[in-house]
C-alpha positions in Angstrom: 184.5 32.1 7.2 188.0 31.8 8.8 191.0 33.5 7.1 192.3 30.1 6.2 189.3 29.0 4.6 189.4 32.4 2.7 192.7 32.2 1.7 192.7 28.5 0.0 189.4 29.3 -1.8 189.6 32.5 -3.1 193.7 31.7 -4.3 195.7 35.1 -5.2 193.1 37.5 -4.7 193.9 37.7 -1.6 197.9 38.6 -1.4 200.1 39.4 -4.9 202.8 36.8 -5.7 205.7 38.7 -5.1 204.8 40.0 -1.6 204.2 36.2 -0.7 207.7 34.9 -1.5 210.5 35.7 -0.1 212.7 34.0 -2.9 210.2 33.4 -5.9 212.3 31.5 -8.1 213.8 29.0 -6.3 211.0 28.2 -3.6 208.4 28.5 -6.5 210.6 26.0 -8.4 211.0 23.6 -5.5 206.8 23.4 -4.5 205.8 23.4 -8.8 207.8 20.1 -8.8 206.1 18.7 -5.7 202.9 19.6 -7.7 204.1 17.5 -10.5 205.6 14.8 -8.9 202.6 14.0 -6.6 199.4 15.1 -8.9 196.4 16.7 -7.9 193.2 16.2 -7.0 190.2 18.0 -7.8 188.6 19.8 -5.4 186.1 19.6 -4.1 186.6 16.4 -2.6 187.6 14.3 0.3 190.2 12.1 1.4 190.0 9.4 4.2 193.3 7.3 4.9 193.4 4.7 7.6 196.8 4.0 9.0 198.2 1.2 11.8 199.9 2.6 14.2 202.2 2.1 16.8 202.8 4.3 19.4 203.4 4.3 23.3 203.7 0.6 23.3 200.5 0.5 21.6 199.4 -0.9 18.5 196.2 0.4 16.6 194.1 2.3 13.8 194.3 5.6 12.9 191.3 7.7 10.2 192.4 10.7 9.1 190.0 12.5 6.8 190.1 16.2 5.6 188.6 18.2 3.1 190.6 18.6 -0.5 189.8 22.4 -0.6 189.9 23.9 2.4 192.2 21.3 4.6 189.8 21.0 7.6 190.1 17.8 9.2 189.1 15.2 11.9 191.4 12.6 13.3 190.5 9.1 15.4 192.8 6.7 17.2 191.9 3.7 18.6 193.8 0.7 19.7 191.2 -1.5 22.2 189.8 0.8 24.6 192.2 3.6 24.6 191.1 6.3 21.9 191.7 9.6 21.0 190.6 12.2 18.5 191.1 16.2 17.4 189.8 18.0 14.3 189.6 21.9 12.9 186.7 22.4 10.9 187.9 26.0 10.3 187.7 27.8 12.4 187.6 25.8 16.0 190.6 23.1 17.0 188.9 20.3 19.2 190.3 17.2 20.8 188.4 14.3 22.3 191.0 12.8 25.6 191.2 9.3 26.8 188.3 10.0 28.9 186.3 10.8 26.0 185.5 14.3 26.3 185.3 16.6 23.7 186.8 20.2 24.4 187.5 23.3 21.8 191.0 24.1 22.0 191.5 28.0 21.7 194.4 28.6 24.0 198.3 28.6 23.7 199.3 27.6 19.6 196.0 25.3 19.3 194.7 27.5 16.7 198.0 27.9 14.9 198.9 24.3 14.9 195.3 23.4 12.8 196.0 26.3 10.8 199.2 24.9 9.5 198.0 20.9 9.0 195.2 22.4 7.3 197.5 24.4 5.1 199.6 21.0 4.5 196.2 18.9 3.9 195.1 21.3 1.6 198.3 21.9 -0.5 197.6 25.7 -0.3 201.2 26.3 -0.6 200.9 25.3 -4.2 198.8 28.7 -4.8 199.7 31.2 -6.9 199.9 33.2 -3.4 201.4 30.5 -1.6 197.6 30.7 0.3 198.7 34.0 2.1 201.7 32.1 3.5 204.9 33.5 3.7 207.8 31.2 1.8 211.1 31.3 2.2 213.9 29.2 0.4 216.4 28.5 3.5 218.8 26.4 1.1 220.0 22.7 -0.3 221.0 20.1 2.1 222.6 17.1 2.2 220.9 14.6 4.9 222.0 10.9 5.4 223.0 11.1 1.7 220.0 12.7 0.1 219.4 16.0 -1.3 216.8 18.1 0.3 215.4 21.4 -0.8 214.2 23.0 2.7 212.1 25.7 3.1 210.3 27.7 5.8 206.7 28.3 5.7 204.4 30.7 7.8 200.5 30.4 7.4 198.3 33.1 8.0 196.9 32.9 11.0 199.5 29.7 11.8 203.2 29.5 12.6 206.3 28.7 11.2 207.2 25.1 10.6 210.0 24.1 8.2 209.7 21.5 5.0 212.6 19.5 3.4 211.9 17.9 -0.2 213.5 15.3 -1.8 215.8 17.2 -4.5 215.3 14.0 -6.7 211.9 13.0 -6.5 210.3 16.2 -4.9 208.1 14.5 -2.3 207.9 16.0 0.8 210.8 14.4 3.2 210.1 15.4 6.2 208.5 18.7 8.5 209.7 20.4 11.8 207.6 22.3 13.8 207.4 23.6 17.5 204.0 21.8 19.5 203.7 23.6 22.6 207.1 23.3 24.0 208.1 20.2 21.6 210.2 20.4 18.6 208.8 18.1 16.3 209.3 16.2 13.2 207.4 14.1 10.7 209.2 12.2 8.4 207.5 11.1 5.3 208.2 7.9 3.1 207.3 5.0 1.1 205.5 7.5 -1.5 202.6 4.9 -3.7 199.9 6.2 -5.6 196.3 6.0 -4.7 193.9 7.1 -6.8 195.6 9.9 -8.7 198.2 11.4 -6.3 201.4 9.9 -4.4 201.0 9.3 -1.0 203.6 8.7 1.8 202.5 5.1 2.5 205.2 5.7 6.2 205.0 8.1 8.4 207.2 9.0 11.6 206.4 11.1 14.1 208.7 12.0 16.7 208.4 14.9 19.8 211.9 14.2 21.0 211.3 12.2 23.7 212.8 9.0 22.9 211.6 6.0 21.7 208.7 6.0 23.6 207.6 9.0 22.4 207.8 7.7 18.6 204.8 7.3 16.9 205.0 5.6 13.4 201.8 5.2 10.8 201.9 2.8 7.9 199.1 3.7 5.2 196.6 0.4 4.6 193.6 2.1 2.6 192.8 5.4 0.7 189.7 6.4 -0.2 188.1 9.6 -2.0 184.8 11.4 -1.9 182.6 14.0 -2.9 183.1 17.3 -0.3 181.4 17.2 3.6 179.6 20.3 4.9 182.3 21.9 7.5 180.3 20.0 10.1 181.7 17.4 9.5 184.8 18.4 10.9 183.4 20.4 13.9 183.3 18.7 17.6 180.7 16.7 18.3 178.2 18.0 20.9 178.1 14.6 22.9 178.1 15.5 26.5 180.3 14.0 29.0 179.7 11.1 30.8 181.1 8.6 33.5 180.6 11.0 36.6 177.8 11.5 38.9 177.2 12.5 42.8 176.0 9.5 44.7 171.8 9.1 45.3 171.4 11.8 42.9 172.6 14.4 45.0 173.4 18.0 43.5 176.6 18.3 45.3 178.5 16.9 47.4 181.8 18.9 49.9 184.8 17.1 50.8 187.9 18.3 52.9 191.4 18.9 51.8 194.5 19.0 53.0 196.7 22.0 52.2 200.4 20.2 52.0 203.4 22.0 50.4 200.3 24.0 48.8 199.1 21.4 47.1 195.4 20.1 47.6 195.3 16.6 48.7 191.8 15.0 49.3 191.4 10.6 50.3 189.4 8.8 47.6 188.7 5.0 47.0 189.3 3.3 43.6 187.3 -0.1 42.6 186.5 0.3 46.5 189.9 -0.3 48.1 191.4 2.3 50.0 191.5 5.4 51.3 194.4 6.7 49.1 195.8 10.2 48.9 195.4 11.9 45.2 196.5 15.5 44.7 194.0 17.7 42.9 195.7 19.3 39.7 193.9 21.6 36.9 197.2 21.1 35.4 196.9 16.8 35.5 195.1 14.1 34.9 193.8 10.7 36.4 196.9 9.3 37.7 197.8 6.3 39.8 200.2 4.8 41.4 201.9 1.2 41.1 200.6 1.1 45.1 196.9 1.9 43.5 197.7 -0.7 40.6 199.3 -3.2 42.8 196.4 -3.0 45.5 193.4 -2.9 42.9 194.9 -5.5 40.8 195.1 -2.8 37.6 197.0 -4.2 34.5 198.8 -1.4 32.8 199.3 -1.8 28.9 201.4 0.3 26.6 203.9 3.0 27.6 203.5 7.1 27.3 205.8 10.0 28.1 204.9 12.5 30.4 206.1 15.9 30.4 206.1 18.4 33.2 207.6 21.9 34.8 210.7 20.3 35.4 213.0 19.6 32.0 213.3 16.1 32.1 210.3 13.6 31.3 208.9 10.2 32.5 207.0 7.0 31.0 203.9 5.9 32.0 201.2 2.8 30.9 197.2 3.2 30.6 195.4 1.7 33.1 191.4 1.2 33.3 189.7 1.5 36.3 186.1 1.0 37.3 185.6 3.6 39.9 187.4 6.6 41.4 185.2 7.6 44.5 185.9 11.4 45.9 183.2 11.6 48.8 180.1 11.3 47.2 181.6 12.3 43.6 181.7 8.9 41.7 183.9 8.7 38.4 183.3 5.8 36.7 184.7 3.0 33.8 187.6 5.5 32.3 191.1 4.9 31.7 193.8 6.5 33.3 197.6 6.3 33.6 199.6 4.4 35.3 202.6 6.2 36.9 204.4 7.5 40.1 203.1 10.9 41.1 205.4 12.2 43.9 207.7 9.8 45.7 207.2 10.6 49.8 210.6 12.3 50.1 209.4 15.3 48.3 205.9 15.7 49.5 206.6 14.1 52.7 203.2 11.7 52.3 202.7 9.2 50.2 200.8 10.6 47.2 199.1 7.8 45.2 197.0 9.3 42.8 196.2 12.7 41.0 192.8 13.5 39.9 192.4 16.5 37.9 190.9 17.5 34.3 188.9 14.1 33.9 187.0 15.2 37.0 186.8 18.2 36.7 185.4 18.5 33.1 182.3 16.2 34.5 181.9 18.6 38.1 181.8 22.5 38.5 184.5 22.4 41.3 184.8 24.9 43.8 188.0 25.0 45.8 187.6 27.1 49.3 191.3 27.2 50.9 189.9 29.2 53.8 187.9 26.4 54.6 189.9 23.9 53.3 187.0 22.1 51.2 186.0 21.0 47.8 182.6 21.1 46.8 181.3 19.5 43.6 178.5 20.3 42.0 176.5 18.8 38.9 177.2 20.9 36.0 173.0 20.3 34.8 172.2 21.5 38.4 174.7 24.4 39.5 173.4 28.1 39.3 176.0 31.1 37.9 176.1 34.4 40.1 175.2 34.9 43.5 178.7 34.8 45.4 180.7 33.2 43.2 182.7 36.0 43.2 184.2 37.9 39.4 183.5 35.9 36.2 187.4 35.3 34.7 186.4 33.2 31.0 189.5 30.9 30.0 189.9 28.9 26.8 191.3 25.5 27.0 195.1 25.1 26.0 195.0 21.1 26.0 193.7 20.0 29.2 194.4 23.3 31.4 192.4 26.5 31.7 194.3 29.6 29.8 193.0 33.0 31.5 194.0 36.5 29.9 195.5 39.0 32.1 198.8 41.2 32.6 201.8 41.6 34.5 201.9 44.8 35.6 201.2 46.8 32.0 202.4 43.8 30.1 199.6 41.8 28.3 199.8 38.3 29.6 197.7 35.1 29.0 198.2 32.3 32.5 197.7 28.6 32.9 195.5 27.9 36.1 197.3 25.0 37.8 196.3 23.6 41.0 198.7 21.6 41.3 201.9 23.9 41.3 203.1 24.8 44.4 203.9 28.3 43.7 202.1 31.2 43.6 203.4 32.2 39.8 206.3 30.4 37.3 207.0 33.6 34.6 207.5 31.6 31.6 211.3 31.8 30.2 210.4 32.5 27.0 208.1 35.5 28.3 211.1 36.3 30.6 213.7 36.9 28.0 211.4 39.1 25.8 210.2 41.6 28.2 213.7 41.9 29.9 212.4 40.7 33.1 215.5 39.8 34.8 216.6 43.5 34.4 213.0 45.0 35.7 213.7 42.8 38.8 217.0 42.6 39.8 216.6 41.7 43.4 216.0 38.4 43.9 217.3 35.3 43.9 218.1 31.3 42.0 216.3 28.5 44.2 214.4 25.7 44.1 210.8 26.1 43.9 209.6 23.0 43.2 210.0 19.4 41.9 207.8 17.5 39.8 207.2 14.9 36.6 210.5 16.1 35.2 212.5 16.8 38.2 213.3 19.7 40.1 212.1 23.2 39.0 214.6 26.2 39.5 213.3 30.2 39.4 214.7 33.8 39.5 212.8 34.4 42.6 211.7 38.3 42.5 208.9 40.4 44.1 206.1 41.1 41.8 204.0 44.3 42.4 201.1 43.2 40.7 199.2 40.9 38.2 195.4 40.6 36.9 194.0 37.3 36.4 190.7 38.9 33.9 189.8 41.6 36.1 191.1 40.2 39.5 194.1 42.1 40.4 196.3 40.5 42.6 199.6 42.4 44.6 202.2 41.7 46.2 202.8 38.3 44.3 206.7 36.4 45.2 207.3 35.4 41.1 209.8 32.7 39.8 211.2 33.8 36.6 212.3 31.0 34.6 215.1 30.4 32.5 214.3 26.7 31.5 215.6 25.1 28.4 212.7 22.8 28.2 209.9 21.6 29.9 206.7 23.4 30.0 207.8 26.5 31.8 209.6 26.8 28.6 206.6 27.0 26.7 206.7 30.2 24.1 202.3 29.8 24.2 201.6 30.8 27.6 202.9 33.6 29.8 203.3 31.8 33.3 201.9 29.4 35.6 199.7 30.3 38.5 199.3 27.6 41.3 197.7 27.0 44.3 199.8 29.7 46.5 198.1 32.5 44.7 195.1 30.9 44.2 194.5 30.0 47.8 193.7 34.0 48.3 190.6 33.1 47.2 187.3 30.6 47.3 188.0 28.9 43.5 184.9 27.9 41.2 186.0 26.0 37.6 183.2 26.1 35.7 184.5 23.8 32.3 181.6 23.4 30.4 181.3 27.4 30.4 184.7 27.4 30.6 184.9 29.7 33.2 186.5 30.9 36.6 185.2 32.3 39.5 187.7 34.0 42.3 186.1 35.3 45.8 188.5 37.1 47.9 189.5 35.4 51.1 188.6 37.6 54.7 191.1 37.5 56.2 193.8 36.4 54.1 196.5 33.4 54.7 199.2 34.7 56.5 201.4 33.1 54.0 200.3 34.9 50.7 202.9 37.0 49.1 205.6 35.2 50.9 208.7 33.0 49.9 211.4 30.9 51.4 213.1 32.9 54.0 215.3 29.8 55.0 217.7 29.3 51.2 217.2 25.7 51.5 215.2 23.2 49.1 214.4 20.3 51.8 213.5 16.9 50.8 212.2 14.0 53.4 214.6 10.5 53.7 215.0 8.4 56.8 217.7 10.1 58.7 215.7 13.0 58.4 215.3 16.2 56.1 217.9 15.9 52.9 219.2 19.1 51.9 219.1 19.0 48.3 219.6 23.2 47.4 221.3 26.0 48.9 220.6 29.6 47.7 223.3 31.4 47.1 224.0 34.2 49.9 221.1 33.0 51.6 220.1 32.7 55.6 221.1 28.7 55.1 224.3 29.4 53.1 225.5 32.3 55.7 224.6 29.8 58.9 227.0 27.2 57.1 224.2 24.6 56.0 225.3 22.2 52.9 223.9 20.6 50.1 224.0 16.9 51.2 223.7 17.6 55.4 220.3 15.9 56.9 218.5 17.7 59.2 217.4 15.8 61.9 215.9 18.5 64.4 214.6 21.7 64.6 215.0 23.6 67.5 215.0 20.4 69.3 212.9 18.9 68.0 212.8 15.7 65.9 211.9 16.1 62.2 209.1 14.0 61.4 208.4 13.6 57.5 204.7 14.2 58.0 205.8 17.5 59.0 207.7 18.6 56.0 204.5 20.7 54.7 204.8 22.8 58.1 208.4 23.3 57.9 208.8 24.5 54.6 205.6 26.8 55.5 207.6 28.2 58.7 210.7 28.9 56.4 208.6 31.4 54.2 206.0 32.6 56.9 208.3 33.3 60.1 209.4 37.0 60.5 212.8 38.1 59.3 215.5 37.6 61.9 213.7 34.8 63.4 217.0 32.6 65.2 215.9 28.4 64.5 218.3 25.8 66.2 219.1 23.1 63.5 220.8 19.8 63.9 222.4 17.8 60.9 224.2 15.0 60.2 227.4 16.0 58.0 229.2 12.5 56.2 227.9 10.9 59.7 229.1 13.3 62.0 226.2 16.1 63.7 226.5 19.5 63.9 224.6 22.1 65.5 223.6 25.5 63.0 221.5 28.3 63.9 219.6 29.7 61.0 218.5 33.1 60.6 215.5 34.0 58.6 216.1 37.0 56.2 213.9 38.0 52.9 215.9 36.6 49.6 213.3 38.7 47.9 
């Protein structure tokens, strides 16, 4: 039985009242009038409301049922073909995606979000012990002329998240909590009864992300019942569907290209093509208006997407009938709609991204020595042999979480294909541990640019990390100091990507949830190295746009400019195919290397010569 369930069914015994509340009188005062205003019911019981909802340019219906006693729950979505779900049943958060997969969600604050809607759906804060909460009474406000009463509330086992009540009728106004790297609130109104309690019949929910990101729920129906066994609440144990290896093939091995480090394999959708999709643990099944455009796709409904970069993007759902990688075939899903990578950045065009929809339907091995993907049938792949060392993850939404360390510090990683760098320190993990101060040779650039925009670092030499029990040295580390984005994530430690990974032959196993990591012989020459140039390059017309300079770096000393073009390389033409290799023979060339560079300054050229030298 989980701590929760403990706590809510065996009240006070548990934790004495006056250890549980901070400020007894008045935040005992404020949650006994909740009590009264909105009544009670018996438990044990169970409550099922269905809500329509709009959200992300969609309209829809929304079940939500939970358990009286205990606050376990399952939720459903569903507006046409686009559907959703999650649930806690205890002790295990789940989530089913748009492609209809279930997955346990263990990793980053999963487990500490269901702890604290169970807590709400149970009421447990009305417990003589608060249900092993702490309580705090922050203080009366005054809010668009109404008096709230807000307090702040930590679960065991859950996190903070703040409550305002109405000082006049004492329903619950309105939460905030932190989800992941969102600040969120719900906003509660419209309170009717049903049955014998009061029930917000409205119900805003907004990330922060703008309209688009609003969701809003408008109560139709109530009902109550006798109590479910926890089962009812757990995942389901369907298995996926929707991907198979063509003629019934166990695997099947395609080639990749290793751009910007990135993997980029060609694929077909609906049978029109080739295209170019980037593989991402971090992503999901992405296209392009090219793809939609081409394929004749009809996009409904908007969503925001979030990324490493601090700003965000909207995108619309999009179903598709077939996704062909080689002889992998994923079929009759839905995707989203939305630009990947424009060419300037990449310096190809990138029209899709394929990532955890695949994956969780393929064990997927990833060999950057050889520079192919091999994908196997999860009901016909074998563990052992030369896999390589076993690292077990949990899933934190869609992307593997893997314990480990940096250096002696505890550390728990996102596994992300699709990030350029070898790791992104997390800022939150940053300003804890003092990093900056550890490290104080380095350096601010660039490091990458994605969903929302560019990504800047603290650029440092790591000695060493451990991914399980695969230690890695001599690791060039980005430590962040976002304000938002994921980087900014306080649930995960830091973000490994493809330049570390590519020491090694990569096997994601998802339906055992875990990795496998077999050294590379020899190693890439460009492991453990960064940047040597200063310069974030981006690919336009005239040439190669220079969009960052480093401060006091080889770039900034040969007189190079944010806004020159660079239109040759020691005499040679830039070509924006070849933006991969350039960048590469920034980071990889030897210190002191002398490079001839030509720009174009406000329409005039100028000749530089740029001297590689180690920013980190």
């Amino acid at each position: 039985m989980s701590r929760l369930l403990a706590c809510c069914l065996a009240g006070a015994t548990l934790l004495a009242a006056p250890a549980a509340w901070s400020q007894p009188d008045d935040a005992r005062a404020v949650l006994d009038a909740n009590r009264a205003a909105v009544g009670e019911l018996p438990a044990p019981g169970t409550v099922r409301l269905q809500y329509d909802y709009r959200a992300s340019g969609l309209t829809g219906t929304q079940i939500t049922a939970f358990d009286v006693a205990t606050g376990a729950y399952a939720d459903a979505q569903e507006s046409g073909d686009i559907r959703f779900a999650d649930g806690y049943d205890g002790n295990v958060p789940w989530q089913m995606d748009i492609s209809r997969t279930y997955t346990t969600q263990m990793g980053g604050d999963r487990v500490a979000l269901a702890v604290n809607a169970a807590y709400r759906n149970a009421n447990c804060w009305w417990r003589d012990d608060a249900g092993s909460a702490a309580v705090a009474f922050v203080g009366r406000e005054s809010v668009d002329g109404r008096r709230l009463d807000h307090l702040a509330v930590t679960p065991a086992r859950g996190k903070r998240f703040d409550a305002w009540f109405d000082a006049d009728t004492h329903f619950l106004a309105k939460i905030a909590e932190d989800r992941q790297f969102f600040h969120v609130t719900e906003a509660y109104a419209d309170y009717r009864r049903e049955g014998d309690m009061m029930v917000a019949h409205t119900i805003v929910v907004d990330p922060g992300l703008g309209d688009d990101g609003i969701e809003r729920l408008t109560l139709k129906r109530a009902t109550f019942g006798p109590a479910q066994p926890m089962a009812a609440y757990s995942m389901p144990t369907t298995p996926p569907t929707g991907a198979a290896i063509a003629n019934g093939a166990a695997i099947t091995t395609v080639p990749f290209r290793l751009l910007n480090n990135h993997v980029y394999v060609e694929g077909t959708v609906n049978g029109k093509g080739p295209y170019t999709f980037i593989v991402d643990t971090g992503g999901h099944t992405l296209l392009s208006s090219r793809i939609v455009e081409d394929v004749g796709l009809k996009p409904v409904g908007r969503s925001v997407e979030s990324g490493a970069g601090e700003g965000h993007s909207t995108t619309g759902f999009v179903h598709y009938d077939e996704i062909a990688i080689g002889g992998v075939r994923l079929r009759d899903q839905t995707g989203f709609a939305t630009e990947i990578y424009d060419k300037s950045i990449e310096g190809i065009p990138v029209d899709g991204m394929i990532g955890y929809e695949l994956l969780r339907r393929m064990v997927t091995t990833i060999d950057y020595g050889r520079n192919t993907i091999t994908f196997t049938d999860p009901s016909r792949f074998t563990p052992g042999g030369d896999l390589g060392v076993a690292v077990p993850f949990e899933f934190y939404d869609h992307l593997p979480n893997v314990a480990g360390t940096i250096g002696d510090l505890p550390a728990t990683f996102d596994i992300d294909t699709g990030s350029r760098t070898e790791i992104d320190v997390t800022s939150p993990f940053v300003a804890q541990h003092g990093l900056r101060a550890r490290f104080p040779k380095g350096t601010l650039a660039v490091t990458g640019w994605g969903v929302g925009g560019p990504a800047r670092d603290y650029m440092v030499r790591l000695p060493s990390l451990k991914l399980g029990r695969v230690e890695v040295d001599h690791i060039a580390a980005g430590l962040s100091d976002a304000k938002g984005g994921s980087i900014s994530d306080p649930n995960y430690d830091g973000n490994v990507g493809s330049a570390l990974l590519k020491r090694f032959v990569v096997t994601f196993d998802y339906a055992h949830q875990v990795m496998y990591l077999r050294r590379i012989e020899p190693t890439p020459p460009d492991i453990g190295t960064f940047d040597r140039s200063g310069l974030w390059i981006n690919a336009k017309p005239a040439g190669y746009e220079v969009v960052d300079v480093a401060r006091d770096s080889a770039a900034a000393r040969a007189g190079i400019a944010v806004g020159d073009v660079i239109t040759a390389i020691d005499g040679e033409p830039v070509v924006a195919a070849k933006l991969s290799d350039t960048r590469r023979r920034f980071r990889s060339d030897p210190p002191g290397t002398a490079i001839a560079v030509a720009v174009l300054r406000g329409g005039e050229s100028r000749r530089f010569t740029l001297t590689l030298a180690d920013q980190i």
